[in-house]
VOKEFI-211908 format. One record per residue: x, y, z of N, C-alpha, C, O, CB in turn; residue in three letters. Coordinates in steps of 0.1 Angstrom, whole numbers, plus 5000, padded with zeros to 4 digits. Glycine has a CB too. Layout:
N
XYZXYZXYZXYZXYZALA ...
***
This chain:
156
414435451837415435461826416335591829415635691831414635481812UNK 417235591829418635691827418235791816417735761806420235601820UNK 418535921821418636031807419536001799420435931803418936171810UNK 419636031789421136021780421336181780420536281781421135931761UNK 422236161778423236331774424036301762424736211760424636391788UNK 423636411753423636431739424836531733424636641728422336481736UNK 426036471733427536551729428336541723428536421721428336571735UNK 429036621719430236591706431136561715431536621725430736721695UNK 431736441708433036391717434136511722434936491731433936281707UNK 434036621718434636711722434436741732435336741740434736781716UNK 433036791735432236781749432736681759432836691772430636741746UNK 432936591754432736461763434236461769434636441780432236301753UNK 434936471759436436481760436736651776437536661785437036541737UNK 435636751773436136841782435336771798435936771808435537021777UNK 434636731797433636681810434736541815434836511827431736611804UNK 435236501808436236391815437436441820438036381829436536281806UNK 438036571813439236651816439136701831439936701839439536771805UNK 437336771831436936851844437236721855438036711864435236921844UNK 436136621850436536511859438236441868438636411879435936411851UNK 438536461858439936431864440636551874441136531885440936401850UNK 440536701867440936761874440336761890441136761900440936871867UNK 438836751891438436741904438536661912438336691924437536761904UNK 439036501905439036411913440636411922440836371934438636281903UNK 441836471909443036431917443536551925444136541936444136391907UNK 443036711918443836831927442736911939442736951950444436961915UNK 441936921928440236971942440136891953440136931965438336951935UNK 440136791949439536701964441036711969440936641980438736501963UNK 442036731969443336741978443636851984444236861994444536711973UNK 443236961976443537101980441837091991441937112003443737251963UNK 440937071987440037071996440236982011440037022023438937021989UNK 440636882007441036792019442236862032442336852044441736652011UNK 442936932020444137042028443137152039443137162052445337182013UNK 442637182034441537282036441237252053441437322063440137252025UNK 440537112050439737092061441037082073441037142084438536952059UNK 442436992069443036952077443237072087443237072099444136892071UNK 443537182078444137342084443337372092443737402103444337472075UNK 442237382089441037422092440437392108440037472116440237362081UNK 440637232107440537172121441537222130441337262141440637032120UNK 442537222125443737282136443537382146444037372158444837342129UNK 442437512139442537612146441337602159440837692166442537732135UNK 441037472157440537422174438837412170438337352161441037572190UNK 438137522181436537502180436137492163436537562154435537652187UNK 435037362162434537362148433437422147433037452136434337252144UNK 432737462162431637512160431137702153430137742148431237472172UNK 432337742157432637872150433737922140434138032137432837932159UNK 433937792135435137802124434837862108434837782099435737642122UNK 434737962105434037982091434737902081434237852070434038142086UNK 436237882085437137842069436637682071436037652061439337872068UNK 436837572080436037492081434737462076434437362070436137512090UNK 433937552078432737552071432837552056432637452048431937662075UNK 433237672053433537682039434137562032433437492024434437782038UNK 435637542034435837392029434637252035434937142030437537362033UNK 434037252041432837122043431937182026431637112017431637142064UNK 431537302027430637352019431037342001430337341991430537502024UNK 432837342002433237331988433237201985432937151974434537391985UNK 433637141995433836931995432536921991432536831983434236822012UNK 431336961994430136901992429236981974428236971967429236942010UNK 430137031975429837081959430636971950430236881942430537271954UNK 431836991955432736911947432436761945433036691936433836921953UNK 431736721953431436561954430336601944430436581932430936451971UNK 429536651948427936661939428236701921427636651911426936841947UNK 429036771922429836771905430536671900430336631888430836871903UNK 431636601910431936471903431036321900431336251890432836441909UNK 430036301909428536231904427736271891427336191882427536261913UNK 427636401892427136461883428136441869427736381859426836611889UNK 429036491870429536481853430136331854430536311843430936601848UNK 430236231862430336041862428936041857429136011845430435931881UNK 427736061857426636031853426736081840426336001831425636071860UNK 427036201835426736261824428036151808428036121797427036451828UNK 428736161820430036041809429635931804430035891794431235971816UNK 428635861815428335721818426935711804426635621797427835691837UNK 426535831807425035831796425335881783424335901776423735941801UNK 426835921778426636051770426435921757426635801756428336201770UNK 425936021748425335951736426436031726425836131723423535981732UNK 427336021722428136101708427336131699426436051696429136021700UNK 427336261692426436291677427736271672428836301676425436461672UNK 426836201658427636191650427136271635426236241627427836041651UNK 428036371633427036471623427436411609426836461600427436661624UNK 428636281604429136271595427536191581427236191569430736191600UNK 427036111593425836101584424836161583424036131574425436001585UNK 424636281591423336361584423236471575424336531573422636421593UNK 422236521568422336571562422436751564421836831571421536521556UNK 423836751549424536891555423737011554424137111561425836931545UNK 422737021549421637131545420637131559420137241562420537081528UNK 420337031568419437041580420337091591421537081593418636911583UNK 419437141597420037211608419737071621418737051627419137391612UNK 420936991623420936911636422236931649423137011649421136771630UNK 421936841658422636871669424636871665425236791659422036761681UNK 424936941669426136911666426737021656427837051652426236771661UNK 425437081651426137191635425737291643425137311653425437201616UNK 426437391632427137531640426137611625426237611613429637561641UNK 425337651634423837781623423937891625423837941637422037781627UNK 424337991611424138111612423238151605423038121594425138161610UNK 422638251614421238301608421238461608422038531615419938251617UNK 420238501601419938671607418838701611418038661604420038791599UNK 418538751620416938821622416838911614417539001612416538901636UNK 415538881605414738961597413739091604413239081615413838861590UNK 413739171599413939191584415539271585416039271574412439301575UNK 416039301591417239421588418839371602419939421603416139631593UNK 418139261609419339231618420539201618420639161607419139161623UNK 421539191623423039141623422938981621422138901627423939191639UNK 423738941614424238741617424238721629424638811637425938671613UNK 423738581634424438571648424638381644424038321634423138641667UNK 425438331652426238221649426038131662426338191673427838261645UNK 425638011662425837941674425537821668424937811658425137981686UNK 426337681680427037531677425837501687425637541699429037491682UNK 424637401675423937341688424337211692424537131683422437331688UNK 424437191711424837061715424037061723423137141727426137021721UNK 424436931726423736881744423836981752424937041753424436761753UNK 422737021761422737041774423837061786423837151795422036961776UNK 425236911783425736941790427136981787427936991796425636871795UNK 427237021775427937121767428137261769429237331769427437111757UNK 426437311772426337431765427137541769427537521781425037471765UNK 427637641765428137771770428037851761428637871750429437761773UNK 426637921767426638041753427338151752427038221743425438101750UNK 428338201761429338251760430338261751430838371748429638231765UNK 430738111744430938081734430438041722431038021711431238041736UNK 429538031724428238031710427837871713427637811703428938071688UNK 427737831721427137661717425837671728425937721739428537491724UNK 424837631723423637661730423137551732423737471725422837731723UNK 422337491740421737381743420237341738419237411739421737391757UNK 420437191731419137181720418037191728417037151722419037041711UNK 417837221740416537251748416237421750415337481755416837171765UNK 417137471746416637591743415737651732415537601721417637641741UNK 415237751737414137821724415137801711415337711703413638021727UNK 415437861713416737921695416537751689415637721681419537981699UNK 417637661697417737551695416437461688416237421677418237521706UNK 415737461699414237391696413537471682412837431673413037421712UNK 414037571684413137631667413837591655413337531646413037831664UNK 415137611656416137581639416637441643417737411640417837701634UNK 416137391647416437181648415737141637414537141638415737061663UNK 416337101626415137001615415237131604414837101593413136961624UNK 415537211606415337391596416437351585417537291588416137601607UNK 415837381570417037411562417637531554417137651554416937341554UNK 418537501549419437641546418237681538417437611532421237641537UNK 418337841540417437951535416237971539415538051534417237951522UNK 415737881551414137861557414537981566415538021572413537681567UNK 413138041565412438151575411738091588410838021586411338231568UNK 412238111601411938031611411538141618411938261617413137931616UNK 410438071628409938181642410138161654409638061658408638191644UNK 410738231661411638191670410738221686410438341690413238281667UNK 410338141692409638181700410338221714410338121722408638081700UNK 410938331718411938331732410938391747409738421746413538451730UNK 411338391753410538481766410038631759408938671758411738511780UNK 411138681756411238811754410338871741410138991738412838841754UNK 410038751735408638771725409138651712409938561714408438991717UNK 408438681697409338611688409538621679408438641672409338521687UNK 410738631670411738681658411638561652411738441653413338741662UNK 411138691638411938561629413138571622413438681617411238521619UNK 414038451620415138451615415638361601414938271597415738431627UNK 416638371595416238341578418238281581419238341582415438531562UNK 417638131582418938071581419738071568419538021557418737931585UNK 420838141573421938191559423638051556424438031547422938401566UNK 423437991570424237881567424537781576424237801588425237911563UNK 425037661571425037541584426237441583426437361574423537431582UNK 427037471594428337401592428737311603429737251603429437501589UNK 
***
């Protein structure tokens, strides 16, 4: 059986944008690469050669990779669940108790995630603890680094 990948069409919408970009200008500017590359004669000591073989072979491995993730993606759809639980797709702000700052993050799929931007991946600790949590529940957050608890203040 196929994994599915679990994303807000928004998600899905950026993974098909990446896809395109890699399929029409990466693989040409890479393809340039190699053409140049060969020119300058021995392949056996050519680093830029190498290098573009080494970027072509990322680049193929990523466009499989996000073709599979397109091919499986499952859309959340948050309009039917309920607005008080914390599910994939809503954006939870919580505080660590007893005296901590808010902190704010959008849980998605896995192949979403960028916590840079606050969207975290539902296979994460954080994630895996406030999935199913409702507004005002005291939750224990189990991370590497030990575990907090945090007292969900809202869910949008």
């Amino acid at each position: 059986m196929e994994k599915v990948y679990p994303m807000t069409l928004e998600g899905k919408l950026k993974l098909e944008e990446e896809l395109e970009m890699l399929k029409t200008v990466k693989r040409k500017e890479i393809v340039e690469r190699i053409k140049i590359a060969r020119s300058f004669g021995d392949l056996s000591e050519n680093s830029e050669y190498e290098s573009a073989k080494d970027e072509q072979a990322f680049v193929e491995g990523r466009i499989t990779t996000l073709e599979n993730m397109i091919r499986f993606a499952q859309i959340i759809d948050n309009n039917s669940a309920d607005k008080d639980t914390v599910s994939l797709g809503r954006t939870v702000t919580f505080v660590e108790l007893p005296d901590g700052e808010e902190e704010e993050y959008t849980i998605v799929g896995s192949a979403e995630a960028d916590p840079f931007e606050g969207k975290i991946s539902n296979d994460s600790p954080i994630a895996k603890a406030l999935l199913g949590c409702k507004l005002n529940d005291t939750v224990t957050i189990e991370t590497p680094g030990g575990s907090m608890n945090v007292k969900i203040k809202k869910i949008s």
